[in-house]
N, C-alpha and C positions, 0 to 999 in steps of 0.2 A: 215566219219569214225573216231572214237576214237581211237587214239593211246597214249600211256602211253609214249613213246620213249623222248619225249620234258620236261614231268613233270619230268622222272628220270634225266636227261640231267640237268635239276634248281636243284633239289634238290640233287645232286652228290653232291656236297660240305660239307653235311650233315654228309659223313664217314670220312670227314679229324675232322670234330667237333667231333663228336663220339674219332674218334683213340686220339686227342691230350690231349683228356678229360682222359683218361684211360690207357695209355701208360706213361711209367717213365719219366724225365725226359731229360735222357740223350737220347733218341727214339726220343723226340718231335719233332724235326724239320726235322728228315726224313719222320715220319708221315706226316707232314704239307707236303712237298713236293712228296710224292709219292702220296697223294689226289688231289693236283692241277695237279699232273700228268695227273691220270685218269682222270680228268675233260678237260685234251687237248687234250689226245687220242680220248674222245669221239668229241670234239668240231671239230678237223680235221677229224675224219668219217662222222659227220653233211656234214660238207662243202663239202667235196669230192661230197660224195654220194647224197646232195641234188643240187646238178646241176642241176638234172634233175625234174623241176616243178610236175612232179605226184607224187615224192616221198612226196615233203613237200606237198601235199594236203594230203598224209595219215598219216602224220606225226599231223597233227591237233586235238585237243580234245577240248571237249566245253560239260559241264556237267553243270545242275544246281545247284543253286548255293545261289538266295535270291530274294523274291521276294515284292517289296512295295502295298498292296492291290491284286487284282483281276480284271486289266482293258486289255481289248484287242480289237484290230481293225481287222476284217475281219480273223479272227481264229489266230491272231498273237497275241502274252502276250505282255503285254507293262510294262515296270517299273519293267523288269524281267534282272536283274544282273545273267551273267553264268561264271562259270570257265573256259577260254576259252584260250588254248594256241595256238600259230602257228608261221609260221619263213615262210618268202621271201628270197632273198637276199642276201637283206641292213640286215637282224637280223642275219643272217648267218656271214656274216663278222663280225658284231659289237662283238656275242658270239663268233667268235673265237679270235677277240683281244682281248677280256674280259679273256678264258681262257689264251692265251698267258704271258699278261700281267702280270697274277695273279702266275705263275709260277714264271716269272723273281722277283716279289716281296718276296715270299718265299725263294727264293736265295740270296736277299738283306736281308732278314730279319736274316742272320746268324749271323747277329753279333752283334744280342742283346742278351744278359745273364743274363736280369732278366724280369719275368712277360711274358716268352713265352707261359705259359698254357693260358693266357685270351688274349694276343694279337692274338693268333691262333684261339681259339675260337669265336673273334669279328671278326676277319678277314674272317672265314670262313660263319658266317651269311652275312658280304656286299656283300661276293660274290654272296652267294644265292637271295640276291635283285639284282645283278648287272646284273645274267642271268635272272632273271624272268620279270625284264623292257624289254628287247631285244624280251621276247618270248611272253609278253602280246599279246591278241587280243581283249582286250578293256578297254578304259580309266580307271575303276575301281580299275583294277587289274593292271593296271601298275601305278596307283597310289599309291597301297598299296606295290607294290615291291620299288619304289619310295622313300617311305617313310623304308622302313625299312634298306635302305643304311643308312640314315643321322644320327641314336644314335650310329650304330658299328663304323661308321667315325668318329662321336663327341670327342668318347674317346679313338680312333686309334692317332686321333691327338693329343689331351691332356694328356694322360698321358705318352705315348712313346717319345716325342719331346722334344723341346728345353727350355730354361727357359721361353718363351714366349707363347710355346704352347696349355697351356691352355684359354690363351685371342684368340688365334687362334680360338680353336676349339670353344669356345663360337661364335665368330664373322659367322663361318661355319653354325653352328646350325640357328641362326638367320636370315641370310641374305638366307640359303635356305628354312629355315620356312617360311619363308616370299614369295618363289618364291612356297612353295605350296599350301600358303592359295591363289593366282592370279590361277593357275592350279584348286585346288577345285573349286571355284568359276566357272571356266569354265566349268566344269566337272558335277558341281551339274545343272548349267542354260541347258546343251545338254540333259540331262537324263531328267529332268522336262518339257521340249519343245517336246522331240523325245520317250519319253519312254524307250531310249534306250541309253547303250553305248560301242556299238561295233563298234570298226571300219569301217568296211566294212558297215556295215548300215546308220551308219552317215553319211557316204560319199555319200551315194545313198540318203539318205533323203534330204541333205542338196543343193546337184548337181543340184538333181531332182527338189527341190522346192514342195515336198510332203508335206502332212499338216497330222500327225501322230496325238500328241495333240494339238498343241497349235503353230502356227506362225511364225517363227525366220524372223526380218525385216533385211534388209541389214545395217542397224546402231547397230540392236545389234552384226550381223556378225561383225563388224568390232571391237566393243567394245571386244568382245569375242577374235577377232586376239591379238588386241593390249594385251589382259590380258594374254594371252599364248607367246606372245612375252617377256612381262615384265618376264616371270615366267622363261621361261627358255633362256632369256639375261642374268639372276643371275646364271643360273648353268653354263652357257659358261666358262668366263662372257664377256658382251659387258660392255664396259663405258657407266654409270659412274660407274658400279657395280662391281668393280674391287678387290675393297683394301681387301676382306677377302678370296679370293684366292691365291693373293703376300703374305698374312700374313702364309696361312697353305704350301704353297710351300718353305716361310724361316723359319717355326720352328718344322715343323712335321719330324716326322722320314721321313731318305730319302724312305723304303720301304712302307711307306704310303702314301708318294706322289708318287709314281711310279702309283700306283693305282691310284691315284684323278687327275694326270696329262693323266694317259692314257688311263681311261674309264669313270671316274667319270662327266668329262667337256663334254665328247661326249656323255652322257647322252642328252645335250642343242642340239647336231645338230640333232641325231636322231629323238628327240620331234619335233623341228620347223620344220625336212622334215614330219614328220609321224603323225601330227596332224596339223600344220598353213600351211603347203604346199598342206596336204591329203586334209583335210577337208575345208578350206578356201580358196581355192586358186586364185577366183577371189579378193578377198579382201589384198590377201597375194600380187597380182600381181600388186597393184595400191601402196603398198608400195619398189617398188624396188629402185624406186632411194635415201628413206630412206633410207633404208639398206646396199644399197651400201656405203652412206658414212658413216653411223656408221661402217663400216667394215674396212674403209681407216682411221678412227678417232682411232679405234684399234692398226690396224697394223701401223701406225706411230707414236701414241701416247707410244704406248709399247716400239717399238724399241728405239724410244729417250732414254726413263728412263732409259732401260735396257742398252742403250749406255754409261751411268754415272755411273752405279753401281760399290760398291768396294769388292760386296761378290760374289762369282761364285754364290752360291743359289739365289741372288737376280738379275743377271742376267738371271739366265733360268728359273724363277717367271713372269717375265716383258716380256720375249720372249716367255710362253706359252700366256701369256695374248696377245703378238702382233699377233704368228701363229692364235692364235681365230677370229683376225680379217680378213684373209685370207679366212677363211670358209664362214665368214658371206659375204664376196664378190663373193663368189661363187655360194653361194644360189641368191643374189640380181638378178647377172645375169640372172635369168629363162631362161636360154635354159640347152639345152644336158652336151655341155664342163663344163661349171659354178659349174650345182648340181655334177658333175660327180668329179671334181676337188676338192669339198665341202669334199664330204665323201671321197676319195682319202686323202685329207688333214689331215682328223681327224684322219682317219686308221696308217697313216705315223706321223704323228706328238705323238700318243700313244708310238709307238715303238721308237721313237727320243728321247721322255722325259722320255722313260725308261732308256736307254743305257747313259744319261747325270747324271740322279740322280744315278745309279747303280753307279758311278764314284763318285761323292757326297759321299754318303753311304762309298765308299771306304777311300775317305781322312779324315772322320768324324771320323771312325774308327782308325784312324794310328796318323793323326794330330790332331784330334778336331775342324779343322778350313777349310773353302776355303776362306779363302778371298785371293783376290788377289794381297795385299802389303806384307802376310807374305809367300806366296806360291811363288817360282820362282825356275828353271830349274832342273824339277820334270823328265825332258828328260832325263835327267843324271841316276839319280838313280830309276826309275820305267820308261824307255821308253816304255813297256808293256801297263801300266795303262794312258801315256801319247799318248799314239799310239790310244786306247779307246776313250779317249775325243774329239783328233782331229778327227776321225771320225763321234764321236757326232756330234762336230760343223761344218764340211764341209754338212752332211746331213740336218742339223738345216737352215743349206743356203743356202739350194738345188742345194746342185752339183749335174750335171747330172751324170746319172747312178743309182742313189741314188733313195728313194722312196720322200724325200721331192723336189727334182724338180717335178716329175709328179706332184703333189696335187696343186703347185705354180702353173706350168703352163696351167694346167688345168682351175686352178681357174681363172688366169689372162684372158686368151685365151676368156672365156666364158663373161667377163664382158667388155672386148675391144668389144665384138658384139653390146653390148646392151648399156654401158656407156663409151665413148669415154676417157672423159674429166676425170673421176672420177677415172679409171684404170689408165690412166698417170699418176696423181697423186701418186694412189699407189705404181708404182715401186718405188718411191725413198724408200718404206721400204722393199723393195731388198737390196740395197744397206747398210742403217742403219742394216741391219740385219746382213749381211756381216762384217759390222766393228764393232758391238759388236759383235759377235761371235769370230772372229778372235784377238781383243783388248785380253779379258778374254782369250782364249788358249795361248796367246803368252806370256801373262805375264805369265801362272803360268808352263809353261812349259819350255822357254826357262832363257837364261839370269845367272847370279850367282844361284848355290846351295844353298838358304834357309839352315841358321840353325836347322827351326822347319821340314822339311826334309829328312835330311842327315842320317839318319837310316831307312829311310820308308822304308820297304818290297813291293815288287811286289805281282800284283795281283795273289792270290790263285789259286788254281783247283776251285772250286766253281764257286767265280767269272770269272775267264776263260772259262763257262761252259754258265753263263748266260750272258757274252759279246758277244760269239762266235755266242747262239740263238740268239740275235738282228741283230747284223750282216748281217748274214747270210738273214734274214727275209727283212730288210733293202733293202738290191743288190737284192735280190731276184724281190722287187715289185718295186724297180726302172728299172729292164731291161724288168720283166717280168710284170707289170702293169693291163695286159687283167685279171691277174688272179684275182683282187678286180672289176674291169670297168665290165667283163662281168658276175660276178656275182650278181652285184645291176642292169645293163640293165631294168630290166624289172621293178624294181621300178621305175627308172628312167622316164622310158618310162611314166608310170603310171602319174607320176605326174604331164610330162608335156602336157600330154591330159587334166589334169585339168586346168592346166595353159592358154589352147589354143593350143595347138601342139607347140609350140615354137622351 
């Protein structure tokens, strides 16, 4: 069954272009957000209502689209590309943190007062890449949504940022150029083997051991893993791939990093579950105890840095890079807790580094500055906005209650199954997490009143408005949990029949 319901669902973002394009200036930014609105009303009716597995079968569309010559097996086209949308899940959640997300950024973005008509404008094309990766149903076409995030980002980041943000946004552009020509490559070798690049086909071809055109040996399987690995370890990122995401998380607008910290990076977990886990997962299963320890080389590699840092921004830079490595320990695991933990983490971790640069944003605004030798006992005069952070940071380090303990424990839970020795290890970036989190709040909150301070205003209605959303979202999936865990179940499930039942 064809339903249009998913295409309008990507392309909703389309009327906040239109209205921002066309509406005065002093309108713009309620246009901008009355669009992302509708874009979340519709995103929480998806999720509600696709609960129920028959709904998202009719919600599927798959029209043609382009085809290489005239070759077919047994009345099937081969080398036949379709437009082909659909949601599980795992894409149900990821679009609804993508709408979420992209709300809370529009509420950060109030406090830029020049060049709103084309930041809205770029902003509103990533989005429309950002849900149509989520809703692809074949490598193609989520290549091509893929690709049409990274020019609107290039110059979200470069020209809105900091003095440094245009070597930023170059280093962006490049290191994920680079993470799509290892994607193409994979993409062009399945389509030219299989004829094909649908998901669901792949996976049955590839399981199966069917012979479509042409052979796949288990050495190219594995070349093929590693090149989907390499591609999106850069969009995570895994070490050593690191330094041009610390670079756009310290000079990009903070409502540009609200974005790139909390759908753009989970772009990498969705790929490696929905294409290296989908499709490869006997090859995917012989590398766990790799991944395991690039995932502990992550998360204690980060947290260190971020233990030394002396800017808030380049602290919660170093602590998205460590959270990354938390994920990838979840996936190593192959079992249930692990993957479930994995996307748990990325879901909570999105909303974490929303609610920490929404606070950025805010001293950016007032002070000019976070760093944390001229910020100090911000409690005093904004405990409002100081009450915000430590929040931040108690969920950054997964207090329970909170949504970042479940994703931790999840993740941990599921790799003590499977790797003893290598999960010991990892708690101690429990702990490092712990003391930079905690180092960076204390200093800029408690202690003497800062002179560059002592006139800050408390946070607005606005921002009061998109604290309260994280929040709220926050407690919410820390007490109540089943509401992410049993909506992916059944990919879950999926992948670990490939795996072996694990």
């Amino acid at each position: 069954m064809n339903s249009t319901f998913l295409l309008w669902f990507v392309l909703s973002p389309l009327v906040g272009l239109i209205l921002v394009s066309i509406v005065p200036e002093v309108s713009r930014k309620a246009a901008a957000l009355f669009s992302t609105a509708i874009t979340s009303v519709i995103a929480i009716y998806a999720f509600v209502i696709g609960q129920d597995p028959s709904i998202l079968k009719e919600w599927s569309m798959s029209y043609n689209w382009f085809q290489f010559g005239k070759y077919a097996v047994d009345g099937h086209k081969l080398f036949e590309v379709k437009f082909e949308l659909g949601v599980d899940g795992l894409s149900l959640v990821m679009l609804l943190l993508t709408a979420v997300v992209s709300v809370i950024a529009v509420l950060a973005s109030y406090h830029l007062n020049k060049g709103t008509k084309q930041f809205y404008q770029l902003f509103f094309i990533l989005q429309v890449g950002m849900l149509g990766v989520f809703a692809s149903q074949n490598l193609v076409l989520f290549f091509l949504f893929f690709e049409m995030t990274l020019i609107p980002m290039f110059f979200l980041i470069g020209k809105w940022g900091r003095f440094e943000s245009e070597k930023a946004g170059y280093q962006f552009l490049i290191y994920n150029g680079l993470g799509s020509a290892f994607l193409l490559f994979v993409i062009a070798v399945l389509l030219a083997r299989t004829g094909t690049s649908n998901y669901s086909e792949l996976v049955a071809i590839l399981q199966s051991g069917m012979n479509t055109v042409s052979p796949i040996s288990e050495n190219l399987k594995m070349a093929l893993l590693v090149c989907l690995l390499i591609a999106f370890a850069i969009k995570l990122p895994l070490f050593p791939f690191h330094r041009w995401m610390v670079n756009v998380h310290t000079q990009a607008n903070p409502a540009v990093v609200i974005v790139h910290a909390g759908v753009l990076l989970k772009i990498g977990t969705y790929g490696l579950i929905r294409f290296a886990y989908g499709i490869f997962p006997e090859q995917v299963h012989k590398m766990g105890t790799v991944l395991a320890i690039l995932g502990v080389v992550n998360l204690l590699y980060g947290a260190y840095i971020a233990l030394v840092q002396k800017d808030l921004r380049s602290v919660l830079a170093f602590s998205s890079f460590s959270h990354m490595g938390i994920v990838i320990m979840g996936l190593a695991a192959m079992n249930s807790a692990g993957i479930q933990g994995a996307v748990f983490q990325s879901v909570s971790h999105g909303l974490i580094a929303a609610i920490l640069f929404l606070v950025v944003g805010m001293l950016e605004s007032r002070v000019g500055s976070t760093s944390l030798q001229k910020i100090s006992g911000l409690a005093k005069v904004s405990p409002r906005m100081a009450g915000i952070l430590l929040f931040g940071a108690m969920a950054s380090l997964g207090l329970p209650g909170l949504s970042g303990f479940v994703g931790e424990w999840l993740s941990f839970v599921g790799l003590f199954q499977s790797h003893k020795i290598i999960a010991a290890v990892g708690t101690l970036g429990i702990i490092l997490t712990a003391a930079y989190m905690l180092r960076a709040v204390l200093a800029m909150t408690f202690g003497n009143t800062s002179d560059e301070i002592k006139e800050v205003q408390d946070i607005t209605a606005i921002e009061g408005i998109a604290s309260l959303v994280l929040i709220l979202a926050i407690v919410l999936l820390g007490v109540a949990p089943s509401i992410v865990n049993d909506s992916i179940m059944a990919s879950v499930d999926f992948i670990l029949q490939g795996l072996g039942g694990i």
